[in-house]
One Martini backbone bead per residue (centre of mass of N, CA, C, O) as a GRO file, in nm:
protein
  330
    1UNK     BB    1  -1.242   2.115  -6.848
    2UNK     BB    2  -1.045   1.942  -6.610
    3UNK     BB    3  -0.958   1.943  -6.285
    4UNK     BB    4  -0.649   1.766  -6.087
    5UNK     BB    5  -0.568   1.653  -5.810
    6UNK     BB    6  -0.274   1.563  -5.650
    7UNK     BB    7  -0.316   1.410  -5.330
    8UNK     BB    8  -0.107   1.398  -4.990
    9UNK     BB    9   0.037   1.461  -4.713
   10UNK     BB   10   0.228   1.248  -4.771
   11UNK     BB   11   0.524   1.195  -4.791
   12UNK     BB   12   0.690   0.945  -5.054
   13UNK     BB   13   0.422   0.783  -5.271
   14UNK     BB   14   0.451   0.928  -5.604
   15UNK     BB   15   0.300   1.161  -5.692
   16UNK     BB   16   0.502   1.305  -5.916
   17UNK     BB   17   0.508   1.039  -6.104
   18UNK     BB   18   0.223   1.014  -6.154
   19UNK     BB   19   0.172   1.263  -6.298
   20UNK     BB   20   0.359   1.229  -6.521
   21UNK     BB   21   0.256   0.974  -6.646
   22UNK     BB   22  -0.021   1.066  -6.717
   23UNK     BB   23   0.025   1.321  -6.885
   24UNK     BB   24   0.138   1.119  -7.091
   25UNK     BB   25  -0.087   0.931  -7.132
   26UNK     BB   26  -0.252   1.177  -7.183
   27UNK     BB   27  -0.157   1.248  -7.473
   28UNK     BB   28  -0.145   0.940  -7.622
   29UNK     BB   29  -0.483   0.965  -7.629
   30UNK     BB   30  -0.536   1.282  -7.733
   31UNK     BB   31  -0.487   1.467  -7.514
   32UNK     BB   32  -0.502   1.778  -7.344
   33UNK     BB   33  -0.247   1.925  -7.125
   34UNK     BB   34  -0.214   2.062  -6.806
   35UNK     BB   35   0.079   2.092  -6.575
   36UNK     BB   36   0.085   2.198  -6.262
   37UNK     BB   37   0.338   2.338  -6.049
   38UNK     BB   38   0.248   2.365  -5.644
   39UNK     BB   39   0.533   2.253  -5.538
   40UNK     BB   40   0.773   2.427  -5.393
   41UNK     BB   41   0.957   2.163  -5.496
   42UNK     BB   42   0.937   2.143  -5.787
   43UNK     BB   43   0.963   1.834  -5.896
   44UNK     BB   44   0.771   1.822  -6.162
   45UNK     BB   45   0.993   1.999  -6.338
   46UNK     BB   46   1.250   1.832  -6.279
   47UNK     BB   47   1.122   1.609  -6.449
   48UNK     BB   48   1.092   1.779  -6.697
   49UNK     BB   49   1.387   1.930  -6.641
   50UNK     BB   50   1.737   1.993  -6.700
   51UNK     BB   51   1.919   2.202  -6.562
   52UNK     BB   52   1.925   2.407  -6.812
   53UNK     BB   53   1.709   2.460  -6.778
   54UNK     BB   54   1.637   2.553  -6.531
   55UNK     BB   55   1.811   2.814  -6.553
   56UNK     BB   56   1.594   2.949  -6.764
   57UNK     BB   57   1.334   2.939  -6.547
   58UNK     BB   58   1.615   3.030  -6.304
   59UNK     BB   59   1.756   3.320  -6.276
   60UNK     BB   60   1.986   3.472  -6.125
   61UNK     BB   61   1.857   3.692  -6.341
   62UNK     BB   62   1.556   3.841  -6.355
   63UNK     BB   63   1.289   3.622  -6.482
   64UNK     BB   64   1.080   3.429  -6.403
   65UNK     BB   65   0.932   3.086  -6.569
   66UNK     BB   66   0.697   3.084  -6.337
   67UNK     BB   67   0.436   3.108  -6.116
   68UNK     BB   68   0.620   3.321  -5.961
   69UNK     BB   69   0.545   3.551  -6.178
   70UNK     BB   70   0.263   3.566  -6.140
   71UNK     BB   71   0.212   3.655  -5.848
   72UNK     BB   72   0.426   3.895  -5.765
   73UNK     BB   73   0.214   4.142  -5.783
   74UNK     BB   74   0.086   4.045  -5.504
   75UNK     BB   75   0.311   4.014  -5.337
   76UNK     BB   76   0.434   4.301  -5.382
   77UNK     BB   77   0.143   4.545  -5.423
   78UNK     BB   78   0.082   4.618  -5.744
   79UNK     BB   79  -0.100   4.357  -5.836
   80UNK     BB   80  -0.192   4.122  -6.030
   81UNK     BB   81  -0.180   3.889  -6.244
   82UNK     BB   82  -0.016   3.726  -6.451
   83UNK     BB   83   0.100   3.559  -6.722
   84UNK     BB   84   0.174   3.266  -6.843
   85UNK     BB   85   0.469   3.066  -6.909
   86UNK     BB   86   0.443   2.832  -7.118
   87UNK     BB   87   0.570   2.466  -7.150
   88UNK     BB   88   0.660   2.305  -7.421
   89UNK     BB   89   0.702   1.938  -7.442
   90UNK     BB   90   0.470   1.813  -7.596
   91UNK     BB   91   0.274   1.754  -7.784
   92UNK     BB   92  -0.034   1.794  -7.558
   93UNK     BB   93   0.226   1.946  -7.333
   94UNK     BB   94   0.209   2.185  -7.074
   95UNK     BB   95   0.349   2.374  -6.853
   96UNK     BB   96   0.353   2.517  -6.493
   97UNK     BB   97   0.619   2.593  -6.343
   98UNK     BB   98   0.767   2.602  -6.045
   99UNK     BB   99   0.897   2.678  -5.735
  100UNK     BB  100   1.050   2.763  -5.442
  101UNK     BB  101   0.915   3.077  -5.446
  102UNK     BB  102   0.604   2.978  -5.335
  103UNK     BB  103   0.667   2.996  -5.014
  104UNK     BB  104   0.571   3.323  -4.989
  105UNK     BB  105   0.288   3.312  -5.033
  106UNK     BB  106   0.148   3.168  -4.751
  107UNK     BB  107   0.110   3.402  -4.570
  108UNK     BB  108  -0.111   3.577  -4.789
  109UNK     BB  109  -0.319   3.364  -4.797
  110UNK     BB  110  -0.334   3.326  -4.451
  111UNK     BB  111  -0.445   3.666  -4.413
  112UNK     BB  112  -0.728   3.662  -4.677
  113UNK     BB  113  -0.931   3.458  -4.607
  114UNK     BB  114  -1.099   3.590  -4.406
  115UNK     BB  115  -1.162   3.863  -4.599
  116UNK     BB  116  -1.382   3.697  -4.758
  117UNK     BB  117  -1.645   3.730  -4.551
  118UNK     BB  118  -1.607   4.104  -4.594
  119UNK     BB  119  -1.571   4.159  -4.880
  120UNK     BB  120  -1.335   4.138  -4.977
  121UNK     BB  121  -1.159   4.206  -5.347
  122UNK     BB  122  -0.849   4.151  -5.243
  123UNK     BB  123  -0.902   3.840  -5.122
  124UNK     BB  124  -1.012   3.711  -5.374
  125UNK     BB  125  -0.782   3.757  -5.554
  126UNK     BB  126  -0.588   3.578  -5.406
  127UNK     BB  127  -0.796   3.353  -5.358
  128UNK     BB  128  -0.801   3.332  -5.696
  129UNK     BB  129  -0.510   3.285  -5.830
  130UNK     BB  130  -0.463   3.014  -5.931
  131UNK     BB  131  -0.747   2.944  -6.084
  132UNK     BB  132  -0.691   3.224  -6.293
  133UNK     BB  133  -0.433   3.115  -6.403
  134UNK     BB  134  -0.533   2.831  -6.533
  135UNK     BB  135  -0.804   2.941  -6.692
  136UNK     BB  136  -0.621   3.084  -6.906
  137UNK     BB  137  -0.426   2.883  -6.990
  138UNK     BB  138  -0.603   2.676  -7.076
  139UNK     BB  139  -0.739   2.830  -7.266
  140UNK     BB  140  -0.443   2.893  -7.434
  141UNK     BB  141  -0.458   2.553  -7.515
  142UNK     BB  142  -0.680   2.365  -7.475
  143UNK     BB  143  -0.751   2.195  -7.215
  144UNK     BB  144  -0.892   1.897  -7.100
  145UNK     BB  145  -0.619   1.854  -6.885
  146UNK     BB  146  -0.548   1.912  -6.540
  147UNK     BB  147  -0.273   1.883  -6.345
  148UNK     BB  148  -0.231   1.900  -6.023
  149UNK     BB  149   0.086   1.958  -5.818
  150UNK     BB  150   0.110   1.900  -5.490
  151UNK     BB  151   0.202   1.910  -5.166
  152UNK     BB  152   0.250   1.766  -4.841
  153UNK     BB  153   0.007   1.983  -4.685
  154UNK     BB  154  -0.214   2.197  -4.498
  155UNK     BB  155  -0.193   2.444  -4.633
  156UNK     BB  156  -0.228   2.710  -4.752
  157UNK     BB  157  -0.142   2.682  -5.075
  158UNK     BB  158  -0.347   2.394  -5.084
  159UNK     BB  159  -0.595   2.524  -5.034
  160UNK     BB  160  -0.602   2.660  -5.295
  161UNK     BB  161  -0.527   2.441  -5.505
  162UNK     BB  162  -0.785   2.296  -5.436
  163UNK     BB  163  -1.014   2.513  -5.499
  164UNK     BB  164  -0.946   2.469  -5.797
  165UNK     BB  165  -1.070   2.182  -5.815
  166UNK     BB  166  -1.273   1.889  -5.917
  167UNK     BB  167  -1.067   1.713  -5.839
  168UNK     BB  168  -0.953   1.391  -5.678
  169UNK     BB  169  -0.627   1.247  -5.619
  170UNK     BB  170  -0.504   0.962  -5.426
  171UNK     BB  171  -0.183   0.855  -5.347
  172UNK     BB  172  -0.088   0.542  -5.187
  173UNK     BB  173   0.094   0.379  -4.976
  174UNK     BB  174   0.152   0.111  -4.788
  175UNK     BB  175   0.037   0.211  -4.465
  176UNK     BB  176   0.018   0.391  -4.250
  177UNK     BB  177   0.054   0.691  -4.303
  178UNK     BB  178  -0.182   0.673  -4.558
  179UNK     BB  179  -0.410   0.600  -4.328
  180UNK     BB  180  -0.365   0.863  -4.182
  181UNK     BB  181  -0.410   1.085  -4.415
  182UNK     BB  182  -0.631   1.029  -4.472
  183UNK     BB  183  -0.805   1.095  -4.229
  184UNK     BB  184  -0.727   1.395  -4.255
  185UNK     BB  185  -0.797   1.476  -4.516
  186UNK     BB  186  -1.135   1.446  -4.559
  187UNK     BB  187  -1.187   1.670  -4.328
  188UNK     BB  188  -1.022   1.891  -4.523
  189UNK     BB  189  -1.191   1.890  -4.737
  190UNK     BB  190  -1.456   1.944  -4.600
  191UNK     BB  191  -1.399   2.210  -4.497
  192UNK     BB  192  -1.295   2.331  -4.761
  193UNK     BB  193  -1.563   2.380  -4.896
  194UNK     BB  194  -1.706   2.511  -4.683
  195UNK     BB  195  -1.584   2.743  -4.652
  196UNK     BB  196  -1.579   2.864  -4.937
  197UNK     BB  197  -1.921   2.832  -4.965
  198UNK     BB  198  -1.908   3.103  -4.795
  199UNK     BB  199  -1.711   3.309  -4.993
  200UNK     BB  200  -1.918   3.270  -5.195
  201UNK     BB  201  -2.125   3.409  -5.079
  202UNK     BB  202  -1.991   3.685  -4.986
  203UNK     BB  203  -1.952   3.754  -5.265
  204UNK     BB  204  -1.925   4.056  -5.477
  205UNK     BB  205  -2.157   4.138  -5.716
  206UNK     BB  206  -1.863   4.305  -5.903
  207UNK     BB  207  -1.716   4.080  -5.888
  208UNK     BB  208  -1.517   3.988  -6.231
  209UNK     BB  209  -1.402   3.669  -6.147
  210UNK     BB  210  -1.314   3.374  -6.163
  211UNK     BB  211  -1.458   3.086  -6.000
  212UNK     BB  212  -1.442   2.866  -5.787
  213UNK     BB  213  -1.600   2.589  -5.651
  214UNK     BB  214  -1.469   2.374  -5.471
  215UNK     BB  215  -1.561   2.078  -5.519
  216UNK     BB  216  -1.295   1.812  -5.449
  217UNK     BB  217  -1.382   1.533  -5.584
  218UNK     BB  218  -1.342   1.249  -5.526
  219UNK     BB  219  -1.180   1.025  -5.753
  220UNK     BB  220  -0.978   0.846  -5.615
  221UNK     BB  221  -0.712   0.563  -5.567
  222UNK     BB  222  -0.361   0.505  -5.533
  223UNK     BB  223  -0.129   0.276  -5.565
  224UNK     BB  224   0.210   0.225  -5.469
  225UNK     BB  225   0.487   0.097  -5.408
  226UNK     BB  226   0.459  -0.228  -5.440
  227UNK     BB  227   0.553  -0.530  -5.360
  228UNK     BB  228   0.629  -0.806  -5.555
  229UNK     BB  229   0.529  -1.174  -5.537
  230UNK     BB  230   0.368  -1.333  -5.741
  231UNK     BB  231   0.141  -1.095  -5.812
  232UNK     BB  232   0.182  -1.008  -5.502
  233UNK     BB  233   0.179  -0.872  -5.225
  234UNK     BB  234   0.336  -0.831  -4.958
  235UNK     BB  235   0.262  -0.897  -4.634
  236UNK     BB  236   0.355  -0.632  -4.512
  237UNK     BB  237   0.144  -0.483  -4.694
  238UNK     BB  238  -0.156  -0.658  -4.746
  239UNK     BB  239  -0.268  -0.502  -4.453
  240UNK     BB  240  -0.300  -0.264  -4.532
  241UNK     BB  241  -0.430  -0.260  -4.833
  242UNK     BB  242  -0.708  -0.408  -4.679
  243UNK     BB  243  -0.800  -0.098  -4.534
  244UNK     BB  244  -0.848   0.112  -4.729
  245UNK     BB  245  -1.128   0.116  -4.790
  246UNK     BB  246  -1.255   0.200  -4.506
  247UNK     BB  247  -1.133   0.439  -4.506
  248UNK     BB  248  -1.200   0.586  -4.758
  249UNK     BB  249  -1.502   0.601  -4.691
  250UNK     BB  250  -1.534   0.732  -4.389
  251UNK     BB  251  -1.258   0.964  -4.459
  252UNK     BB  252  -1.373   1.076  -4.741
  253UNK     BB  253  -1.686   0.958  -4.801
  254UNK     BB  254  -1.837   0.992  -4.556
  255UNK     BB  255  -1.922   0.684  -4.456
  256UNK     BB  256  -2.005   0.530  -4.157
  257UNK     BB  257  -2.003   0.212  -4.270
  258UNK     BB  258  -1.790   0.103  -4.456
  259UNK     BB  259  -1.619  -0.092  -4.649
  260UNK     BB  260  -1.603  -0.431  -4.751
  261UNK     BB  261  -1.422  -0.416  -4.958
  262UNK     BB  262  -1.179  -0.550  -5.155
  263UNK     BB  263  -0.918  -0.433  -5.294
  264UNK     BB  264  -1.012  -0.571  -5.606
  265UNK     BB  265  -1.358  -0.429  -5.597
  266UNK     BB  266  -1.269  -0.167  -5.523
  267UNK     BB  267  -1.394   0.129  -5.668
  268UNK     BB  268  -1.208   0.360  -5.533
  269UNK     BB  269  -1.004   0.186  -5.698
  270UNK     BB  270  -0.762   0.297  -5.968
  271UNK     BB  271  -0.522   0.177  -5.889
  272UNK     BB  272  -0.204  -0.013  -5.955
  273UNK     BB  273   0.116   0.035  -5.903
  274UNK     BB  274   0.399  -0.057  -5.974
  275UNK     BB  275   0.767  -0.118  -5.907
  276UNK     BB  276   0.987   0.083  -6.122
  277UNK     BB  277   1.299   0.120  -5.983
  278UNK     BB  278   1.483   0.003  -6.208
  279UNK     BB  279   1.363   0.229  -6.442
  280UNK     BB  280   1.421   0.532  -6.338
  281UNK     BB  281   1.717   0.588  -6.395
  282UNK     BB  282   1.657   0.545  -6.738
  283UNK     BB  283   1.430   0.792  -6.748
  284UNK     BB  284   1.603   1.025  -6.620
  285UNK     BB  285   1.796   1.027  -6.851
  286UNK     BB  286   1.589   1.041  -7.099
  287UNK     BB  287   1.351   1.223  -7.019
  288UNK     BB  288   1.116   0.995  -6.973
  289UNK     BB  289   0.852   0.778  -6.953
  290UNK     BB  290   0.895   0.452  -6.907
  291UNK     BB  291   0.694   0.384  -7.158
  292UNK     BB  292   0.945   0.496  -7.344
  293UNK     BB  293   1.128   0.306  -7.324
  294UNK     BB  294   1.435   0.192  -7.500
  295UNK     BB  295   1.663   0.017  -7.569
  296UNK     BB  296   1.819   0.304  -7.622
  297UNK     BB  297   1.831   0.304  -7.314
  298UNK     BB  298   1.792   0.061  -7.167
  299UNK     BB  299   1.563  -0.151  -7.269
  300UNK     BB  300   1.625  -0.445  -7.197
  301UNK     BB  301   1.471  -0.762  -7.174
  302UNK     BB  302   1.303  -0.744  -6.854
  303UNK     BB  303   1.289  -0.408  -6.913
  304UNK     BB  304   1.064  -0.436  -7.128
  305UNK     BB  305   0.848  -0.585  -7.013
  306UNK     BB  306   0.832  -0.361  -6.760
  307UNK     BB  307   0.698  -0.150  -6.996
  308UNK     BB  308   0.503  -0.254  -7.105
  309UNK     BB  309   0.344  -0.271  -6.837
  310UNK     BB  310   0.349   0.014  -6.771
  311UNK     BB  311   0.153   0.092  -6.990
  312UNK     BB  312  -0.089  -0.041  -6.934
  313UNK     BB  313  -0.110   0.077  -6.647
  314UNK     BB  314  -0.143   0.363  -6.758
  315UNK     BB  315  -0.379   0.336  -6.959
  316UNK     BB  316  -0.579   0.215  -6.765
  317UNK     BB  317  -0.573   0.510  -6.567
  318UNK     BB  318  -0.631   0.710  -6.777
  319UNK     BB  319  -0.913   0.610  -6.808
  320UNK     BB  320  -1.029   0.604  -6.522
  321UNK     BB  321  -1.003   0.917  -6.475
  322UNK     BB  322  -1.152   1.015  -6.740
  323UNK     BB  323  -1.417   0.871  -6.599
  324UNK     BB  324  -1.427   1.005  -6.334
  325UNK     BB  325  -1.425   1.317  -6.441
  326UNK     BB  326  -1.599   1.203  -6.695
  327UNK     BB  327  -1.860   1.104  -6.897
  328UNK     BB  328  -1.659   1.068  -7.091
  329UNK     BB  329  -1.409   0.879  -7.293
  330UNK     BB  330  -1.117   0.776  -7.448
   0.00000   0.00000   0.00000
């Protein structure tokens, strides 16, 4: 089971449209999937189901079928983590849908946070609430990969998410401010590694709970929604493009020198996603991604072939993440 966030602070870059076409093409590619929903918008559940069903994962009497009833008895001062209530979406994918009220946890996250130094057992508890929820899961589905979107901020709820993958991609739009968030991410990164592996040090060794390694290793950049003209970005974007190898090797892999690389050689970009925006409202109404609209969706003529287009670039992703993620590949 390898476990991968994607992750990046600024929002509005696609991050969790990313998230789910992953999801889809490693599954049609015989990988068993676990998406788990960590951000408190919860766009990635809405993203796979229409209101009906929301209506009834989100209740307005009731117990929530969400993310946050596993927390709930943390939350309250009751217990420990709950089981996970996973949605099969369709063989070999299942959600962990996510909730608006999981941002209720982050003030009780970070106030356990320094806590796990003093050898707190109920700090280590709440702080590898999400990874031992995650991990139970992924056992009881047999998951290959967990694939986890989370929100865009460095708060406490995104610590915690992160502490618990093993890799990371960071999906980028062309622009000064996702040049700005690598800047971010990188040191935060770096910062929350070396913080962990001290509450690590210090965890008590009869507490008997799967622990994150918090290991956080970049996996690569996806470039994402960027126009093209000719098959070539157009010039407003080629020039944030052709930074991003240099800041990414600095400023996410601590590298002094920085790459030289142009970005079509950087071994770093594992994406280039175009910009499939004709194609997202017959998607969004199919309920299906982009990659699998048929005629009967209203993918006729040259949506039929951006479709097409679209399965290849998704399909050379999903093996490029599972390549730089484990030894073996799809």
């Amino acid at each position: 089971m390898r476990t991968i966030a994607f992750f990046n602070n600024k929002g509005g870059v696609g991050k969790t449209t990313l998230v789910y076409h992953v999801a889809w093409m490693c599954a049609e590619l015989g990988q068993s999937v676990l998406a788990v929903d960590l951000d408190p918008q919860a766009n990635l559940t809405t993203m796979f189901f229409g209101e009906d069903d929301l209506e009834m994962l989100w209740p307005e009497e009731g117990e929530n079928q969400s993310i946050l009833s596993c927390i709930l008895p943390i939350v309250d001062g009751t217990g420990d983590i709950a089981e996970a209530r996973l949605q099969q979406i369709r063989p070999g994918i299942h959600l962990l849908p996510g909730d608006l009220g999981l941002s209720q946890f982050e003030d009780r996250l970070s106030d356990t946070w320094p806590r796990c130094l003093d050898r707190d057992k109920a700090a280590f508890r709440v702080a590898t609430a999400f990874h031992r929820i995650i991990y139970h899961a992924a056992e009881d589905v047999r998951a290959d990969l967990v694939l986890m979107d989370v929100g865009p901020n460095l708060g406490a709820i995104n610590r915690a998410s992160l502490i618990a993958s093993e890799h990371v991609v960071m999906p980028l739009a062309p622009g000064l401010f996702s040049l700005q968030g690598l800047r971010n991410l990188g040191p935060t990164l770096h910062s929350w590694r070396k913080s962990w592996k001290q509450r690590l040090d210090a965890k008590p060794d009869d507490l008997d709970i799967p622990m994150p390694t918090g290991a956080m290793k970049p996996a690569g950049y996806v470039v994402m929604q960027h126009v093209e003209r000719k098959n070539r970005p157009v010039k407003a974007y080629q020039r944030w493009v052709s930074r991003i190898p240099q800041v990414y090797e600095t400023s996410v892999l601590l590298r002094s020198s920085g790459s030289t690389a142009s970005p079509e050689s950087d071994p770093n970009r594992i994406g280039f996603i175009k910009n499939y925006q004709s194609l997202m409202p017959l998607a969004e109404d199919a309920r299906k991604p982009i990659f699998k609209l048929t005629p009967a969706d209203g993918a006729i003529g040259a949506h039929a072939t951006a479709v097409s287009k679209c399965y290849l670039d998704f399909k050379n992703l999903a093996h490029k993440i599972v390549s730089r993620t484990d030894e073996s590949s799809l």
